[in-house]
C-alpha positions in Angstrom: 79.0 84.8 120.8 80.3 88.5 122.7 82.8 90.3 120.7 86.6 90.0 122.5 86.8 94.2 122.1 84.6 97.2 122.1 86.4 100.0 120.5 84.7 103.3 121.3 85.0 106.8 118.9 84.3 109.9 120.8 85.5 113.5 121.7 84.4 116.1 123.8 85.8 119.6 124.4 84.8 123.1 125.1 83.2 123.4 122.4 81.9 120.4 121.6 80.6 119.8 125.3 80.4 116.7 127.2 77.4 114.6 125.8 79.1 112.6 123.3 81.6 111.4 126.3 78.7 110.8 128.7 76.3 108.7 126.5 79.1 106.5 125.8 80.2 106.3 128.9 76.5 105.1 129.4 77.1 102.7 127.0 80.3 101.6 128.4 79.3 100.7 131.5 76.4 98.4 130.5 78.9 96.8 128.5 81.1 96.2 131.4 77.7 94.6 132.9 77.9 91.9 130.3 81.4 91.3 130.8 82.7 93.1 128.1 85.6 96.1 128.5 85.5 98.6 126.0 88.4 100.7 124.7 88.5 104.6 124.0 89.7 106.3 120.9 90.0 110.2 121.3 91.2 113.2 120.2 93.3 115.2 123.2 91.0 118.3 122.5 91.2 121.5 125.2 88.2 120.8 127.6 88.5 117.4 127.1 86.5 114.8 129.4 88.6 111.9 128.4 89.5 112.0 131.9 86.4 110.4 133.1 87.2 106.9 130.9 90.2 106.9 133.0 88.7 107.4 136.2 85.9 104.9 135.3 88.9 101.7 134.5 88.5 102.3 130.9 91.3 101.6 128.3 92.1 105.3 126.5 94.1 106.2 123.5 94.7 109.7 122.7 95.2 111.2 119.2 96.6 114.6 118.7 93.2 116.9 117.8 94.4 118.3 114.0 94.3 114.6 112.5 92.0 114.2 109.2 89.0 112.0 109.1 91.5 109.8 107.3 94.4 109.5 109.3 92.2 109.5 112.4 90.9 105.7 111.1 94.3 105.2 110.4 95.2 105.9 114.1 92.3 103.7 115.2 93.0 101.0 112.9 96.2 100.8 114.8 94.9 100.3 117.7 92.4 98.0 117.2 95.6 96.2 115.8 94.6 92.3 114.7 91.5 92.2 116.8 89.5 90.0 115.1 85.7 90.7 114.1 85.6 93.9 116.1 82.7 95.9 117.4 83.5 99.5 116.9 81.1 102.5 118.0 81.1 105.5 116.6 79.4 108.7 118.2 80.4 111.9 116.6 79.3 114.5 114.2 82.3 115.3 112.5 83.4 111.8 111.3 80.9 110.3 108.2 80.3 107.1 106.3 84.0 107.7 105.0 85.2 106.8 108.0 82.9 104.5 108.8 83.9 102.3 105.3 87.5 102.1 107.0 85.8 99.2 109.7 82.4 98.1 108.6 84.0 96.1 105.9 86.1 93.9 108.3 84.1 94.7 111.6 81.1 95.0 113.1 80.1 99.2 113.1 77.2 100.8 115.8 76.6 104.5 115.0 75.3 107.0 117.5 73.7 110.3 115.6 70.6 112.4 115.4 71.0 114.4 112.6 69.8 112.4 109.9 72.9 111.7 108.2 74.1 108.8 106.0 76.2 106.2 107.2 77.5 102.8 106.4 77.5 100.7 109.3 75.7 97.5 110.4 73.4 99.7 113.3 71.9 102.5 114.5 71.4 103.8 116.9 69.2 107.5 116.7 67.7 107.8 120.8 66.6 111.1 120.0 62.6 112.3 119.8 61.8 112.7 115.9 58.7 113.3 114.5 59.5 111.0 111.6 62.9 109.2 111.7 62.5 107.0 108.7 61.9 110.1 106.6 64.9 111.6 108.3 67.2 108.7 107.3 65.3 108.0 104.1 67.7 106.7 100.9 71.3 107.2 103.5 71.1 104.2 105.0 72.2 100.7 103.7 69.0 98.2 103.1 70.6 95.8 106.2 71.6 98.4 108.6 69.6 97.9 111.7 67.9 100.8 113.3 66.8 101.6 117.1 64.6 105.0 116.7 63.4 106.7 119.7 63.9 107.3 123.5 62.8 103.6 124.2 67.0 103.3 123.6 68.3 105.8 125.8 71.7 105.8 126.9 71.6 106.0 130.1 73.9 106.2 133.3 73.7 103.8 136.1 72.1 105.4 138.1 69.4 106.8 136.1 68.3 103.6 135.0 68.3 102.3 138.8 66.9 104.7 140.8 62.9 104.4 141.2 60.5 105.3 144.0 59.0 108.6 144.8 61.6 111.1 146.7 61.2 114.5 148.2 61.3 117.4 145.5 62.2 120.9 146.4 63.9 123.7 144.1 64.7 124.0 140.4 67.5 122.3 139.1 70.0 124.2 136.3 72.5 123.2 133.4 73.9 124.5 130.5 76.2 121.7 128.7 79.1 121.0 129.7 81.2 123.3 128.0 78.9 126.3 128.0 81.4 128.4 125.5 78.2 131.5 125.7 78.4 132.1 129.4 75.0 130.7 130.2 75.6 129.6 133.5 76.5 133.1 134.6 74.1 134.8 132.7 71.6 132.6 134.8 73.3 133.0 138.3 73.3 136.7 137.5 69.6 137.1 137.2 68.8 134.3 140.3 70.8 137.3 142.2 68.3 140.4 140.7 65.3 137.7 141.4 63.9 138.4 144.7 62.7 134.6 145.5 62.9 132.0 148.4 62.8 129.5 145.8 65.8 127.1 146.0 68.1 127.2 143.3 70.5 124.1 141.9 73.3 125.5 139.8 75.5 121.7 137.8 78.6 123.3 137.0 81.4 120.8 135.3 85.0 121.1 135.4 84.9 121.9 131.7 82.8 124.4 132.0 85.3 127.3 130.2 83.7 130.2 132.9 84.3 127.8 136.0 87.0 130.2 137.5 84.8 133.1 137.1 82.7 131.5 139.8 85.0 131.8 142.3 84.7 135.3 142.4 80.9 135.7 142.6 79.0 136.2 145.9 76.4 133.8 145.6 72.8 134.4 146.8 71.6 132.6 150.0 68.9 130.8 147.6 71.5 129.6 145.1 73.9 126.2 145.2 76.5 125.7 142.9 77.4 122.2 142.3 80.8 121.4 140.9 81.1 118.1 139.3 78.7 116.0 141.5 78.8 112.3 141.8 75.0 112.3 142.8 73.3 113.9 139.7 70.5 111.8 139.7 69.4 112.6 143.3 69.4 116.1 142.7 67.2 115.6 139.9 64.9 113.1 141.7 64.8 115.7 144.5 64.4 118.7 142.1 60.8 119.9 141.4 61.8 121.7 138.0 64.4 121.9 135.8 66.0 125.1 133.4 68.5 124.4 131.0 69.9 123.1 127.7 68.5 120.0 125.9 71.4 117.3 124.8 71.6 114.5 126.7 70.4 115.4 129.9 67.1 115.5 128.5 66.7 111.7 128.8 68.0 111.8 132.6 65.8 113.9 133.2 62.8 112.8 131.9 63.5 109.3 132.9 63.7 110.3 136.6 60.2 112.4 136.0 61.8 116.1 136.0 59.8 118.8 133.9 61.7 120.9 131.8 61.8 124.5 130.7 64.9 124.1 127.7 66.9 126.6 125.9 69.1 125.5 123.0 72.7 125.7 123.6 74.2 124.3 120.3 72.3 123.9 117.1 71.6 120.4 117.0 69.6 120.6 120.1 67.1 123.1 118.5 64.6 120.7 116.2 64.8 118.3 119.0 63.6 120.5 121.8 60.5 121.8 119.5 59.7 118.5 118.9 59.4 117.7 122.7 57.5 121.1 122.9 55.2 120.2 120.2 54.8 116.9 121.6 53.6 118.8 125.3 56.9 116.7 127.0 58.8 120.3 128.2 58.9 123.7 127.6 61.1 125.3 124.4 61.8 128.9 124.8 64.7 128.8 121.8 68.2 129.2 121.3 70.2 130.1 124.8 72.2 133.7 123.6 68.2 135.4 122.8 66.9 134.4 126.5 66.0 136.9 129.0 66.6 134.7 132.1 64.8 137.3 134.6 61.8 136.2 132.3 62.8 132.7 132.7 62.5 132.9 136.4 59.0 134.6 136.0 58.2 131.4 133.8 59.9 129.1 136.6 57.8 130.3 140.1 54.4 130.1 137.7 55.5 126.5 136.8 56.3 125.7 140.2 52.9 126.6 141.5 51.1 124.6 138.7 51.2 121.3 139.8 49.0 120.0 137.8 51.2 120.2 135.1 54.7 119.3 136.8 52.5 115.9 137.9 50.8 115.6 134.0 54.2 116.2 132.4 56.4 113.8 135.2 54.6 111.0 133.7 54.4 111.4 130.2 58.2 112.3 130.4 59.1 109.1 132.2 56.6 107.0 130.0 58.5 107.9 126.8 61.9 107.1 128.1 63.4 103.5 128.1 66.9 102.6 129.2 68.5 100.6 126.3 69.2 96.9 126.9 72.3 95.8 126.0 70.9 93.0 125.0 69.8 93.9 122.1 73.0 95.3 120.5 74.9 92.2 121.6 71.4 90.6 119.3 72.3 92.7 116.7 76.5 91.9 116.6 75.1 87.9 116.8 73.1 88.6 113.6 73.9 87.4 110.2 76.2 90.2 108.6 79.3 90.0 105.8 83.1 91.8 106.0 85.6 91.2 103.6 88.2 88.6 104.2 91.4 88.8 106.0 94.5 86.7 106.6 93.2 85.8 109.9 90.5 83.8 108.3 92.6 81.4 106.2 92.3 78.8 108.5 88.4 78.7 108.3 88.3 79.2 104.1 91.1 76.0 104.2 88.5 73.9 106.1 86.0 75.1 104.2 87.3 74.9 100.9 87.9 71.2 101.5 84.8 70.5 103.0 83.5 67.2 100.6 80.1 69.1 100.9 81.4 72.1 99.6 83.6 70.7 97.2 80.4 68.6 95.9 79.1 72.2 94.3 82.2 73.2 92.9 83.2 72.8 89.1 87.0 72.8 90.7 87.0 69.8 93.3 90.4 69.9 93.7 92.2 69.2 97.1 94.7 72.0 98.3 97.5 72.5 100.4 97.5 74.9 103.3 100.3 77.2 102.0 98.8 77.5 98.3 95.4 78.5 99.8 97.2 81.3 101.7 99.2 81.9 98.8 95.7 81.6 96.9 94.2 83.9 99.6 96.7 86.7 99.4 96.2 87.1 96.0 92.7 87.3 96.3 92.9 90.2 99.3 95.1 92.7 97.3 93.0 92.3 94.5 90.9 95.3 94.3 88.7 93.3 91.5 88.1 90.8 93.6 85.2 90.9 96.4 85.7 88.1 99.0 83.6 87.9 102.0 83.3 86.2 104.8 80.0 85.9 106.3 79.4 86.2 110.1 76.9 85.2 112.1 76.7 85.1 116.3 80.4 86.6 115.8 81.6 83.6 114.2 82.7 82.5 110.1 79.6 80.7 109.0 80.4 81.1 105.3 82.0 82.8 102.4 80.5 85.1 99.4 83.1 85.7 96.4 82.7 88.2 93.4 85.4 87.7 90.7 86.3 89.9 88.4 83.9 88.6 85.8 81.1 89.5 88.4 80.0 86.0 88.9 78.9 85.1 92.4 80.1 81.9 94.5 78.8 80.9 97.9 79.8 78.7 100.3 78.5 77.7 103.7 79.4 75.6 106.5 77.3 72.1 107.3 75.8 73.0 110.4 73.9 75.8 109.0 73.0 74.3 105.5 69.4 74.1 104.9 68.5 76.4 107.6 67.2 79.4 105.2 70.5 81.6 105.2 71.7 80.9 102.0 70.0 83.8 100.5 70.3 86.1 103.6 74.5 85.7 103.0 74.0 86.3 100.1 72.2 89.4 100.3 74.9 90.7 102.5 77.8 89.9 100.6 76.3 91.3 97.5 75.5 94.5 99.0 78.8 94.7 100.4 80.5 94.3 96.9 77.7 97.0 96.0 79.2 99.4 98.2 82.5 99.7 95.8 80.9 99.7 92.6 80.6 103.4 90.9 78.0 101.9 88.1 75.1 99.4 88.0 76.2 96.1 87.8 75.1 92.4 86.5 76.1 89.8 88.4 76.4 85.8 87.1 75.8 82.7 88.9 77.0 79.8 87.0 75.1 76.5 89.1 75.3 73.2 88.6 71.5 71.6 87.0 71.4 69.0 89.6 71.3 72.0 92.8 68.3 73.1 92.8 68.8 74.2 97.1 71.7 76.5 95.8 69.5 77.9 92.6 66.6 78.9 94.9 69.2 80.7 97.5 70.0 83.3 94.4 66.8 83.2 92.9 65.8 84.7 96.3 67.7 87.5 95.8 66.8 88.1 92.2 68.8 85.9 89.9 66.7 85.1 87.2 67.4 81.7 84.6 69.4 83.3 81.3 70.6 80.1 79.8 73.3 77.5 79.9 76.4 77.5 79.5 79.9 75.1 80.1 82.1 75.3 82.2 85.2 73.0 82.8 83.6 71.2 79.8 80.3 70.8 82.7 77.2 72.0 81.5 75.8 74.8 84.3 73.1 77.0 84.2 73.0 80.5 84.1 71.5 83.4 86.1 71.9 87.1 86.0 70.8 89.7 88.5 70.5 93.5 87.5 71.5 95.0 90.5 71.3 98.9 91.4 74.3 101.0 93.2 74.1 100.4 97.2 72.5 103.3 98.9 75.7 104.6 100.4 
């Protein structure tokens, strides 16, 4: 099953550049491939690209920029309003697993980062070239987050994931983030004008660029273009031989279309990245942006163009180690089995399911219900901070439901069609780590179980429930596991 709404977390500014936007725009537009429309949530920062979701169909909703991280879920829960089961993305560096506990609980959460920091979503997705990513993410992670390492999942626009076929290359092609708050882009057309060269010179230039009006006054050399916000990126770098510039997300484009690179780092977070790609022979790292002499630059530049050797060798490894991601396989992920805590909206399906005669069979309470006291019932059990009531997902859809009381013993139920199938213990897994992630001590959870059920003993022996003893219950003899169970890992 697709999810009804992708909500989408992401800003971009002066100073934080453009990236963030881009990738999800990426992102966005694969989604829209599927069939699916997504929905922007961003701050109204100066330098702002939020424009571009607009100008690509996309629903946006602006917050002012000074919100905290916790009135900026706030503002987001708001708009994702009574959506039910959600898919929310989040792609920034400033918001953390705080504000990621606001939705994974009662929606499905993707995360976007690279720098190795903990989170408490369902996936992840790190595109970025690490020389060990599970030692990056090591203990931050929760154990059922899924995780997509490596530039096999690049985001990717359109039209670098289409284009193919060998074109025509002339000239070196130059960027330096969107925002480029250090002046970059001037620093470099200044030295192309002290450079005597007939090599061709591409200059990307966006509208957020915070020197773009200083440009209007330069006189340009003959053997330098300035692009302004270009709808045909791609072809430039398919017909560009070289490329100078900062790392971020145009490293992927760029390598994906076969462009060698000679980098410089233009915010911090591009810096391990870019010496891993160096260390790894994929481009050329000569350090953070503000140190560079570009007339020494260009000197590095004509020698690369003449080697072609190594523009060829370094073409194809750069185009062999990037993948576009398939949408695909996040929608896979969003169809997998996962838990979120209960809400009003699912009343309906705990009635039925509460009622069920092969539900009821397991129960020490048969009891029939009304409608109105289950919601009652349920209401209760939602404001209840002692309580832990999950509902357990799976293809987007209530398959189940894991309960905690306050006593810390453990109830699951499941609906027919998916009995005996071998997900018993998987829900149950998810719904105990979920309870986990609230807990601010070890815990020892109870299973009280009926003699005669042994399918419903082996789902939480699975898990670690181990036989304590007997005990009654409703004047009904049951058995009794425990399960010693550490703090979750976020």
């Amino acid at each position: 099953m697709k999810p009804s709404q992708i909500f989408i977390r992401c800003d971009s500014s002066y100073e934080i550049g453009g990236g963030h936007m881009v990738r999800c725009l990426a992102l966005a537009e694969q989604f829209r491939e599927a069939g699916l429309e997504s929905h922007f949530l961003c701050k109204d920062f100066a330098g702002s690209a939020h424009s571009l979701a607009i100008e690509q169909g996309f629903e946006l909703s602006l917050m002012p920029p000074d919100l905290s991280e916790d009135l900026d879920a706030q503002f987001c829960q708001r708009a994702i309003g009574d959506c039910q089961n959600p898919f929310i993305i989040v792609d920034h560096y400033s918001l953390n697993n705080r504000w990621e506990n606001f939705f994974a609980a009662t929606g499905f959460v993707m995360v976007i980062d690279d720098l190795g920091r903990r989170h408490s979503g369902h996936l992840l997705l790190d595109a970025n070239f690490h020389r060990s990513p599970t030692r990056l993410y090591e203990s931050k992670l929760p154990k059922q987050m899924t995780k997509f390492f490596g530039p096999q999942y690049a985001l990717l626009r359109k039209d670098f994931r289409t284009l193919v076929g060998q074109l025509p290359r002339n000239g070196v092609l130059a960027f330096f983030g969107s925002g480029d708050p250090t002046g970059e882009s001037l620093k470099f057309v200044k030295a192309v004008s002290n450079h005597r060269s007939n090599t061709l010179f591409k200059l990307l230039l966006s509208n957020s660029n915070q020197h773009a009006q200083e440009f209007d006054k330069l006189v340009l050399p003959k053997n330098l273009t300035v692009y302004r916000n270009p709808p045909f990126i791609a072809e430039l770098m398919a017909h560009s031989e070289l490329y100078i510039g900062s790392g971020g997300t145009i490293t992927w484009e760029r390598m994906r279309l076969g462009l060698p690179g000679i980098v410089v780092a233009v915010a911090e977070n591009q810096e391990d990245i870019s010496r891993d790609l160096a260390e790894a022979d994929e481009q050329i790292y000569l350090g953070r942006a503000e140190a560079i002499d570009y007339s020494k630059a260009l000197i590095l530049c004509e020698e690369k163009l003449k080697d072609k050797n190594w523009r060829e060798a370094t073409a194809e490894r750069n185009s062999q180690l990037v993948r576009p991601l398939k949408i695909e396989d996040i929608l896979a992920c969003y169809d997998g089995l996962r838990a979120r805590l209960s809400t009003m909206a699912d009343a309906q399906f705990l009635y039925e399911l509460r009622n069920d005669p092969a539900t009821n069979k397991g129960m020490f309470n048969q009891g029939q219900f009304s409608f109105e006291s289950h919601r009652n019932w349920l209401a209760e059990k939602i404001k209840a901070t002692e309580t832990t009531l999950c509902t357990i997902v799976l293809k987007g859809r209530p398959i189940g439901q894991v309960r905690i009381d306050p006593d810390l013993s453990v109830s699951l139920s499941l609906v027919s069609e998916v009995r005996g199938k071998g997900l018993s213990s998987i829900a149950l897994a998810v719904g105990l780590d979920l309870d986990r992630q609230k807990r601010a001590a070890p815990t020892t959870y109870i299973a009280k179980i009926k003699p005669n059920n042994a399918a419903s003993r082996k789902a939480f022996e699975n898990v670690g429930f181990r036989f304590s003893g007997q005990e009654k219950v409703d004047n009904e003899l049951c058995d009794l596991l425990l399960l010693e169970s550490e703090l979750s890992q976020v």
